[in-house]
C-alpha positions in Angstrom: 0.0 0.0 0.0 1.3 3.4 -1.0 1.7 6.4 1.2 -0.7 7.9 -1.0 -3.3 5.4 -0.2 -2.7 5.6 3.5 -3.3 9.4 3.2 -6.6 9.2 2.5 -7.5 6.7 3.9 -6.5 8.2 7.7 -8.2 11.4 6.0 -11.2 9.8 5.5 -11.0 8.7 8.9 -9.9 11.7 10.8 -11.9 14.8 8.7 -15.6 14.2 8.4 -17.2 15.1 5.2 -19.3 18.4 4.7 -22.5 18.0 6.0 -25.5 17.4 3.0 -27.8 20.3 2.6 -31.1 18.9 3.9 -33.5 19.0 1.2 -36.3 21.6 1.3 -40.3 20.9 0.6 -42.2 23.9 -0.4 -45.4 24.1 1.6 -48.0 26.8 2.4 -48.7 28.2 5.7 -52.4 29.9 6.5 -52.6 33.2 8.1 -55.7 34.3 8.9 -56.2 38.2 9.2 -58.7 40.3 10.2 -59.9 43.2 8.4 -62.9 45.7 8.0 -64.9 43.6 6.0 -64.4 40.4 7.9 -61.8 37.6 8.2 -59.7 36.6 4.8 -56.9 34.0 4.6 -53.5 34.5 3.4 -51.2 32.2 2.1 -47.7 32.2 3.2 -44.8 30.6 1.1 -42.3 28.2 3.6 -39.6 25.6 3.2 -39.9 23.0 5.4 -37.0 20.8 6.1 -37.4 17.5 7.7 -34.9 15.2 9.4 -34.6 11.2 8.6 -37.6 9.1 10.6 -41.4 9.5 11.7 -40.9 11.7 14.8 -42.4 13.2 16.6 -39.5 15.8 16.4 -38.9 19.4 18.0 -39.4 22.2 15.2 -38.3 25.4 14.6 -39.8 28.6 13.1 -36.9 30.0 11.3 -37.8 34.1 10.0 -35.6 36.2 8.4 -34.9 39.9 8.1 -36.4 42.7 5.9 -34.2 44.5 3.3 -34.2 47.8 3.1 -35.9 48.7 -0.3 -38.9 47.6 -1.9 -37.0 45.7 -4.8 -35.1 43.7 -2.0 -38.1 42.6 -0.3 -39.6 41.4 -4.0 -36.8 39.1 -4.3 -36.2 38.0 -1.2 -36.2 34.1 -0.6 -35.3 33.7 2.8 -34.0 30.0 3.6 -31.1 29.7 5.8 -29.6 26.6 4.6 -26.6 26.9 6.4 -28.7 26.9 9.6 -31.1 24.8 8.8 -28.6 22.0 7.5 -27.8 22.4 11.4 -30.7 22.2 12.7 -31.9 19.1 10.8 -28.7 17.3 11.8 -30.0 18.2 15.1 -33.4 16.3 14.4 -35.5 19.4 14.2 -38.0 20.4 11.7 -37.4 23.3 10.5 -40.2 26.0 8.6 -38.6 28.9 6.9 -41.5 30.9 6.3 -42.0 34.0 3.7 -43.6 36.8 5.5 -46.2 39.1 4.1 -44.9 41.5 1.5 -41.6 39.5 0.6 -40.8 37.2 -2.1 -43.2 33.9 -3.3 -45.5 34.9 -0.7 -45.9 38.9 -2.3 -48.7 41.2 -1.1 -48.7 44.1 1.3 -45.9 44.9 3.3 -47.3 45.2 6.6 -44.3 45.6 8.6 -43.2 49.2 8.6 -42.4 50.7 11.6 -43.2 54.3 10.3 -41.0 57.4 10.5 -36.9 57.6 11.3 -38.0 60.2 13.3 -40.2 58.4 15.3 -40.6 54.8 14.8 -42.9 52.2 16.4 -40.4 49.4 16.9 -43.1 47.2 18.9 -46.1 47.3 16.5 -43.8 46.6 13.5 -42.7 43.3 15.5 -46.0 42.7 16.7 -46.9 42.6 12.8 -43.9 40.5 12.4 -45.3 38.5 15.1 -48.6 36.9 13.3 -46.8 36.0 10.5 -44.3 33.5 13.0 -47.7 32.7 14.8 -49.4 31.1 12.3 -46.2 29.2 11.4 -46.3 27.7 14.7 -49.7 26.9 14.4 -49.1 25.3 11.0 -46.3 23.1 13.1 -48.3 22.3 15.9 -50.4 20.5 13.2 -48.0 18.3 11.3 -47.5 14.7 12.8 -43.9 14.7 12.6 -44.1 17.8 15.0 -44.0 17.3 19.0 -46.1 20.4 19.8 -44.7 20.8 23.1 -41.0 21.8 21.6 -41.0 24.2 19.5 -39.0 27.0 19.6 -38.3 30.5 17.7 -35.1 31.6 15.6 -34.9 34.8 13.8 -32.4 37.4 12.2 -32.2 40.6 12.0 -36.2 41.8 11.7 -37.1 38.4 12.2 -35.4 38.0 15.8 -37.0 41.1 16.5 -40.2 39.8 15.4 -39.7 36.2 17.0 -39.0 38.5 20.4 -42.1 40.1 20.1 -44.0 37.1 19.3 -42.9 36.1 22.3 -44.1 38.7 24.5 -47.9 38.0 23.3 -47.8 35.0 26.1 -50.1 32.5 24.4 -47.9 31.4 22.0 -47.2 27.6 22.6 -42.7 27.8 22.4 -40.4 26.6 24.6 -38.0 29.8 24.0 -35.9 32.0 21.6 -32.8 32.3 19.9 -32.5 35.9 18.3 -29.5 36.7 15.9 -28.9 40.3 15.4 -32.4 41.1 16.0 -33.5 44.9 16.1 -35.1 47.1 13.4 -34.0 50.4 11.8 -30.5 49.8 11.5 -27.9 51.0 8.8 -29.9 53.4 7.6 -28.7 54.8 3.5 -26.4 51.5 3.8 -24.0 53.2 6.1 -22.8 51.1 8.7 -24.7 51.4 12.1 -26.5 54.4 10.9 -29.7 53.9 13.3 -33.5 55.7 13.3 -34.2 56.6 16.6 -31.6 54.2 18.8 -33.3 55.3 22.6 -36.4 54.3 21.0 -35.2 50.7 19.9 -34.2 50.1 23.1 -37.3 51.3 25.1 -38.6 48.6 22.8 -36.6 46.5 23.8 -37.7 46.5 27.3 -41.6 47.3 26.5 -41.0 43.5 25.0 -39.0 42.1 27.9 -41.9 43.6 30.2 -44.3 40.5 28.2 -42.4 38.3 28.1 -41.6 34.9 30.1 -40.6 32.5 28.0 -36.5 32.2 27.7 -34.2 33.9 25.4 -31.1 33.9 23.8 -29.2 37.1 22.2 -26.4 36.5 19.8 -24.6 39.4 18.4 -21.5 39.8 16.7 -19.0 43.1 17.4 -18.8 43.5 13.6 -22.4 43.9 13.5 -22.8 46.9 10.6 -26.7 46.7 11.8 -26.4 47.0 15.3 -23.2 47.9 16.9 -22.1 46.2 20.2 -23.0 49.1 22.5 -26.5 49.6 21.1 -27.1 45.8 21.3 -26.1 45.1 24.9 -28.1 48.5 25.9 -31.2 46.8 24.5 -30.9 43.4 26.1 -29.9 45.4 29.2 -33.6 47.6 28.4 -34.7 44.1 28.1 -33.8 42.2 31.3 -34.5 45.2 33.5 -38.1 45.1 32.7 -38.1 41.6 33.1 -37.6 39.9 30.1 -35.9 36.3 30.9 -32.7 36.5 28.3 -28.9 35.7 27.7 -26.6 37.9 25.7 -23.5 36.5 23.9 -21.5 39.0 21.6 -19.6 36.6 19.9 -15.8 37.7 17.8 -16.3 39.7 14.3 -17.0 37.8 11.2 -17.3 38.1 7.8 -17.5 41.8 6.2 -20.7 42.5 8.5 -21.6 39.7 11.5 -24.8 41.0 11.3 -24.8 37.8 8.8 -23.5 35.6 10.9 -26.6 33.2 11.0 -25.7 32.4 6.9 -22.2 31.9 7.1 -21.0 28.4 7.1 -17.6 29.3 8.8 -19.7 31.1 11.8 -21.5 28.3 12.7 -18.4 27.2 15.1 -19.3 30.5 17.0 -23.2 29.9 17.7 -23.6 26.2 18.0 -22.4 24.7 21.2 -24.2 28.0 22.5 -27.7 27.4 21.0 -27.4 23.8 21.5 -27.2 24.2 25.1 -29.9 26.6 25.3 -31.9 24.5 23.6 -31.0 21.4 25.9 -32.0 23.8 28.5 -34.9 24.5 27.8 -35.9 21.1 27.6 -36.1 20.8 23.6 -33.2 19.1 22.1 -32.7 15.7 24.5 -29.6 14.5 23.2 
């Protein structure tokens, strides 16, 4: 036998091959809104990724941000495979659903938050917030699903959003893992150019005040979004008013951390620290 041959074959041995990209089902999530002339139903566009077996399995609602200009939010497709490849090998399901107003699921955009001037941070989650309720109702549903764990994961507007969903307190999840949640950040695409900072992190704590269910923060210091001082002032809004949460601010990544959650070479920095949340909260058992 060569040294060649031994080479690879102690290779083979010693460095485990790249994990397979689970493979995604499109599926359609109901929302039901009411308006002025009664009750309609809207259809939201997902990707559901399953693990190998029957279940029943924990499941995750995975949401995802909200670019900046209307053209973004038109093409916007929002499905995390780096995470969700994770996640899967975790044995979760995982629903990465299209919000209102982005992408394959189209419509209204429902999720302003108003002026720079004077934004309304919480109402804009709360909007946010049907959207992710409706996925977990579309979970709690499937019979692959254990309806007692499921828990939240956003980025960027949707951590914000799964932070407010939280706060509603009927909402059937075990907890929440927010990456570089917040709203109004980099403003004209100039790096952690905010509307209205104070007012982001009263939010902050008008949320925590709701809210009772655990939570964990993850934030990076190269976060071009939301810079390191305005993210620990609004776990720190947060906690004070109540709000059950963690805060890592985990080493710059990337050209902006702010994408940390998509980058395959960050997931060394987030998943020993989500996977013992979520063994903490009771939701991954193994």
């Amino acid at each position: 036998m060569t040294r060649y041959v031994l080479l690879v074959l102690v290779l083979l041995l010693v460095v485990p091959p790249c994990a397979a990209q689970p493979v995604g089902v499109e599926v359609t999530v109901p929302l039901k809104i009411k308006g002025l002339f009664g009750e309609k139903t809207i259809d939201l566009a997902a990707t559901e990724y399953r693990p190998e077996g029957t279940g029943p399995f924990p499941a995750i609602v995975l949401s995802h941000g909200s670019p900046g200009t209307p053209a973004e939010r038109v093409g916007y497709t929002a499905r995390f495979a780096v995470a969700s490849a994770v996640f899967v090998k975790w044995g979760f399901v995982v629903l990465n659903p299209v919000r209102r107003g982005y992408g394959r699921t189209g419509g209204a955009w429902e999720e302003g938050f108003g002026s720079c001037q004077g934004p309304f941070y919480v109402e804009a989650g709360l909007e946010t917030a049907k959207d992710i309720a409706a996925a977990v109702a579309y979970l709690r549903e499937r019979p692959e699903v254990d309806p007692g764990r499921i828990v939240l994961v956003g980025q960027s507007a949707g951590g914000w959003g799964s932070l407010a969903a939280a706060s509603v307190g009927d909402l059937p999840i075990r907890g929440v893992v927010n990456f570089a949640g917040g709203r109004g950040g980099k403003q004209g695409g100039i790096a952690n150019n905010n509307c209205a900072p104070d007012r982001l992190v009263a939010a902050a704590g008008a949320l925590g005040k709701r809210t009772k269910v655990p939570t964990l923060w993850l934030y990076t210091t190269n976060d071009q979004f939301f810079a390191p001082e305005l993210s620990r002032r609004m776990y720190e809004a947060y906690t004070q008013s109540g709000g059950p949460a963690v805060y890592h601010l985990l080493p710059a990544i990337g050209a902006d951390g702010h994408s940390l959650i998509n980058l395959q070479n960050g997931v060394p920095l987030w998943q020993d620290t989500v996977a013992a949340f979520f063994r903490e909260i009771g939701v991954l058992l193994r």
